[in-house]
ZALOMI-439020 format. One line per field, with one value per residue (C-alpha): residue number from 1; x, y, z. Coordinates in steps of 0.1 Angstrom, whole numbers. Each point is the difference from the previous one (the first is absolute). Example, Ala and Ser with C-alpha at 12.3 -4.5 7.8 and 13.67 -1.06 7.14 Angstrom:
BEGIN
num <- c(1,2) $
X <- c(123,14) $
Y <- c(-45,34) $
Z <- c(78,-7) $
***
This chain:
BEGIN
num <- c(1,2,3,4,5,6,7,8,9,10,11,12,13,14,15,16,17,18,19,20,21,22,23,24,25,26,27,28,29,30,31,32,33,34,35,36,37,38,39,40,41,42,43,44,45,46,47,48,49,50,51,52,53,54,55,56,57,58,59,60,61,62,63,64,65,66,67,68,69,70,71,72,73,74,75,76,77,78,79,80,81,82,83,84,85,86,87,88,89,90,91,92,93,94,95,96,97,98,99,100,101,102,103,104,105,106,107,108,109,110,111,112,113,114,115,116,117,118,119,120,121,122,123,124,125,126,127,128,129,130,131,132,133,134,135,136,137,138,139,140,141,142,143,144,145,146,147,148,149,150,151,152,153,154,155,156,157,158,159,160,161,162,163,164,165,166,167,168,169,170,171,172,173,174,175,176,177,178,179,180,181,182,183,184,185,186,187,188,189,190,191,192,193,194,195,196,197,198,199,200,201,202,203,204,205,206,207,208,209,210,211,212,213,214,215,216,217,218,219,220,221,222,223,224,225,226,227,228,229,230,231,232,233,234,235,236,237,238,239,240,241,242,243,244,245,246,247,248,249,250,251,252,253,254,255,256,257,258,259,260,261,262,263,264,265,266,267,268,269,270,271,272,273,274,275,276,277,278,279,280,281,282,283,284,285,286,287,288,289,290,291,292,293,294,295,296,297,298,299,300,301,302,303,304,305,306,307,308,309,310,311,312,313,314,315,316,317,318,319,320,321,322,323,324,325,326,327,328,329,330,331,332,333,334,335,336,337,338,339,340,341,342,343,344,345,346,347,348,349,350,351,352,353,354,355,356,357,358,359,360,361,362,363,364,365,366,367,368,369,370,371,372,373,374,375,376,377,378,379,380,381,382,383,384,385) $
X <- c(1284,1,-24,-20,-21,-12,-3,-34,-20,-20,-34,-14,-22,-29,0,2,-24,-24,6,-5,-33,-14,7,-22,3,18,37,20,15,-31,-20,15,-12,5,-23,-29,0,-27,9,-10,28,25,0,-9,36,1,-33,18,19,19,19,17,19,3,18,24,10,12,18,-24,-12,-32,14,35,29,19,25,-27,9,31,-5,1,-32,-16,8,-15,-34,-6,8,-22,-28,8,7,-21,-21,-27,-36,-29,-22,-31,-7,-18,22,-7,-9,-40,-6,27,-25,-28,24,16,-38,-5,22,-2,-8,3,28,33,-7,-24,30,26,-26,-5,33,26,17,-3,16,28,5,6,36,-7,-32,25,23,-25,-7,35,23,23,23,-29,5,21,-26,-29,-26,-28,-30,-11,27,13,41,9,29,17,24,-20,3,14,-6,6,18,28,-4,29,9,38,-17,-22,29,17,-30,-13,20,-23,-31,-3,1,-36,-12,-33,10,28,-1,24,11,-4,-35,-33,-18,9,1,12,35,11,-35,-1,-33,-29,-38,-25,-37,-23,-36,-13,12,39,2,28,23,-10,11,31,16,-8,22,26,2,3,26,20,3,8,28,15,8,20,18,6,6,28,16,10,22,8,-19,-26,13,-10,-35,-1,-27,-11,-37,-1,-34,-36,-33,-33,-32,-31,-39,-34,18,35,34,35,34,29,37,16,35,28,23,32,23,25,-16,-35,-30,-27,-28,-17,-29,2,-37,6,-40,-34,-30,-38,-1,-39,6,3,-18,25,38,13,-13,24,29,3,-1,26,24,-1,7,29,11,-6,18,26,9,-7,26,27,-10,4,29,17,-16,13,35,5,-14,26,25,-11,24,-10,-14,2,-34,9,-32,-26,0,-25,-23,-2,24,27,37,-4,-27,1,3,-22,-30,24,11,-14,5,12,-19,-29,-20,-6,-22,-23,-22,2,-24,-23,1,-15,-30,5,14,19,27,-4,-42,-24,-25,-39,-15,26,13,40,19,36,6,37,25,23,-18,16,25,-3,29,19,33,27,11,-36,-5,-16,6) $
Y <- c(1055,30,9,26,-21,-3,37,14,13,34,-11,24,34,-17,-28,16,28,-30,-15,33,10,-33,0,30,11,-36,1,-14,-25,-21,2,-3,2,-38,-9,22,-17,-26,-34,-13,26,-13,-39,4,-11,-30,-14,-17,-29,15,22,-29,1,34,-3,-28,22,27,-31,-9,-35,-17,-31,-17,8,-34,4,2,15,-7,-28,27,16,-32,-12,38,-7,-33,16,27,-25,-20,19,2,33,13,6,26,-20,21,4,-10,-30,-13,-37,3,29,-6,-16,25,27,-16,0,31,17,-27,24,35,24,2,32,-29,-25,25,11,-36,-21,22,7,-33,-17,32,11,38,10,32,-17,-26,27,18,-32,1,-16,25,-15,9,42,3,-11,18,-10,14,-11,15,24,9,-5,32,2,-24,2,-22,-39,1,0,5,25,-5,16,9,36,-8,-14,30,20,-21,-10,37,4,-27,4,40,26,0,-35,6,23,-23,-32,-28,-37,-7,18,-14,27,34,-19,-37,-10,-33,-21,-37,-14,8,-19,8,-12,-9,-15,-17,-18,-3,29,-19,0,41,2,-14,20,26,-14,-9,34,13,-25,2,36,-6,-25,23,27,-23,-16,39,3,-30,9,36,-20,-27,-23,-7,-38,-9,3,-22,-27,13,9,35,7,-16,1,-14,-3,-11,-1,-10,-35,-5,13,3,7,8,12,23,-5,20,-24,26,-9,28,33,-17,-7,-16,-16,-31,-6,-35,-18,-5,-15,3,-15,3,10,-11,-34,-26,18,26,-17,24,33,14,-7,27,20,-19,3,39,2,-25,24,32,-24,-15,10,40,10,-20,16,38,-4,-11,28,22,-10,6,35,0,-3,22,28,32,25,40,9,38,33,-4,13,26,-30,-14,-31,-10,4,-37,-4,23,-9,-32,12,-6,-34,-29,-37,-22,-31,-10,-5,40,1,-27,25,27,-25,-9,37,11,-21,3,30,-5,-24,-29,4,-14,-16,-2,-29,-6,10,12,-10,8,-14,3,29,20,32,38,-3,24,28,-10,1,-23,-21,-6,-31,-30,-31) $
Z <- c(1016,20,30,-19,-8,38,9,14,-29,12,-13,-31,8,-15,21,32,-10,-7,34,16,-17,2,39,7,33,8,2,-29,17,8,-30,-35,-32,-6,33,-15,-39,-5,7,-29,-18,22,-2,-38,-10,22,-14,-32,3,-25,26,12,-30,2,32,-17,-27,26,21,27,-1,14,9,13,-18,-12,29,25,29,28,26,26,-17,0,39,3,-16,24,27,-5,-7,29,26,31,6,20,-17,16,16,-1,-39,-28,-10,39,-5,11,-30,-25,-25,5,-7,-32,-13,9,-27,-25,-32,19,-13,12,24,21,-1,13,24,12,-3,-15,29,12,-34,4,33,4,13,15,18,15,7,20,21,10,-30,3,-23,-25,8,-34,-23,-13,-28,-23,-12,-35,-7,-26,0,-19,14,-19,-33,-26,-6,70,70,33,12,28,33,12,-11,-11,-28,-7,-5,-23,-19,-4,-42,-7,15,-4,31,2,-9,-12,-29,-10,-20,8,-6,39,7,-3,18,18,28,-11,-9,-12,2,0,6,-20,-3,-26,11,-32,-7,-32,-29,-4,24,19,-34,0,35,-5,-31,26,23,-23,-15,34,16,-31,10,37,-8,-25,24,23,-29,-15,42,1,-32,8,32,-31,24,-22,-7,35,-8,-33,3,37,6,5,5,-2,-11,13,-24,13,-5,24,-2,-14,8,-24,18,-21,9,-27,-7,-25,-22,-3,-28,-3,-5,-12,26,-5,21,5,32,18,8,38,6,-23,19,11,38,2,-7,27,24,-7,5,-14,11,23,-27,-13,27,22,-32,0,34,-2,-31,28,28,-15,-39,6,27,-18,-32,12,18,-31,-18,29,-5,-36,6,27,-23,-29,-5,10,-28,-3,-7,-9,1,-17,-34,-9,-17,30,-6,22,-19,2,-21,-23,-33,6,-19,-34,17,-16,20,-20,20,-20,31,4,-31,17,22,-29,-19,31,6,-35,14,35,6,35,2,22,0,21,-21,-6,15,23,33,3,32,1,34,1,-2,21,12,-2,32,31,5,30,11,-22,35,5,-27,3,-13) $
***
């Protein structure tokens, strides 16, 4: 299979003329037609547990595959668990109010949970880069947004501008027009960690078709990433990504992980913890959060620095004028294109429903908090590690 199949898509006239009159007076960029639908319209798909099957039919599985996944992966998952961090020790999950908060936002909505212990469940990585993890400074993350910039059935993007260059055939000269197998957002390039927030009756099992659907997506693009360096048997059976679904009370952590047999992909998620961080005078509660910043602290520098060197090694591309339709001479000719993976019909269907292609739901709160941000310009012998 050639790489046509991985070149930016300019997104249609009716899209972005939707985008643009649904912004107003706001710039496109920041509000999209996707973050103004209902909510109800936009978690409709991921309501029946039919869509699980859905999902299987297209080659993404919500369970382990029967290889499970490498030792490596699996040493990976304790150590994230196990690993030391620090915790804030001036909030609500403080010793002295811990149970007065949990009953607090027993049977409120999930706006009142992420208000209250979101961010304590999933810490925020540009908050923690703020506060001086500078490591941290290539990652940004959204909350609610729509990721219409990817192609359907998709990250963070890699700082260092080298890799802009070489990426730019397949992520379109000006990203949020283009679609692309390693976009998320306008802004978000190659994401790995995403956590849904849900309240009510088998709202967790909602929240994580979400997240399946999504990290499906994210560990696609670096095996479609991998395989254009013919690297992509390095990542067979390695957690590539994860996913964090959680309620006023109970928490699910999964890792997402490709099985790659030849030119086939498909994809299987990992249970890493389920449990209740309110019992035992609340054991638990800092879990969570000390495993996402052991995936910031330890998992996420490894990970883009071996996305960095495939890009490295991509060869270089002639992108030639743009044509009079606007399409680079690379991608013209993809509207006729058809991809032969089953996976891309997968958000076509949510889409008839949904309408935007990784959405944020109804009843439910959308954190990406993981993906390489849009790098800075500066000079090439200026990069950091």
């Amino acid at each position: 299979m050639g790489l046509n199949h991985l070149l930016a898509r300019r997104k249609s006239l009716s899209s972005l003329r939707g985008k643009q009159s649904e912004a107003g007076s706001v710039t496109p960029s920041s509000t999209t037609p996707s973050d103004q639908k209902p909510r109800e319209a936009k978690s409709a798909p991921y309501t029946r547990p039919s869509y699980a099957t859905v999902l299987a039919t297209k080659g993404s599985f919500m369970d382990k595959s029967d290889l499970g996944i490498t030792d490596a992966s699996k040493s990976l998952c304790r150590n994230l668990l196990e690993k030391k961090q620090t915790v804030p020790q001036d909030s609500l999950f403080r010793d002295d109010v811990f149970e007065k908060a949990c009953r607090k936002i027993q049977d409120r909505n999930e706006a009142r949970v992420v208000q209250d212990i979101t961010r304590l469940i999933v810490p925020s990585a540009e908050t923690l880069a703020t506060y001086g993890a500078t490591h941290l400074d290539p990652l940004i993350e959204s909350v609610n947004e729509g990721w219409n910039s990817a192609e359907p059935f998709y990250g963070p993007r890699p700082q260092l501008d080298y890799s802009l260059e070489k990426l730019q055939p397949f992520v379109g000269e000006v990203p949020d027009t283009f679609t692309s197998h390693f976009m998320a957002t306008w802004q978000m390039y190659f994401p790995f960690l995403t956590c849904e927030v849900k309240c009510g009756a088998a709202a967790l099992d909602v929240a994580d078709r979400q997240n399946a659907h999504s990290m499906t997506l994210a560990v696609r693009g670096v095996v479609e990433l991998f395989r254009m360096v013919k690297r992509e048997k390095e990542l067979h059976l390695q957690i590539l990504a994860f996913s964090i679904s959680h309620d006023h009370g109970t928490v699910r952590i999964y890792g997402h992980y490709p099985v790659v047999d030849g030119n086939k992909t498909t994809f299987y998620r990992h249970p890493i913890r389920k449990f209740d961080f309110t019992e035992l005078d609340g054991k638990e509660k800092w879990t969570a959060y000390k495993f996402t910043k052991n995936v910031y602290d330890i998992w996420m520098p490894t990970h883009l620095k071996r996305i960095c060197s495939v890009i490295d090694a991509l060869p270089d591309f002639e992108v030639s004028q743009q044509s009079e339709s606007g399409e680079s001479g690379l991608s013209q000719g993809l509207e006729s294109h058809h991809l032969s993976n089953d996976a891309a019909s997968l958000l076509e269907e949510a889409d008839s429903q949904s309408g935007d292609v990784t959405p944020g739901t109804s009843m439910s709160q959308r954190i990406e908090g993981g993906a390489f941000k849009q790098p800075r310009k500066r000079p090439l012998n200026d990069i950091s590690e």
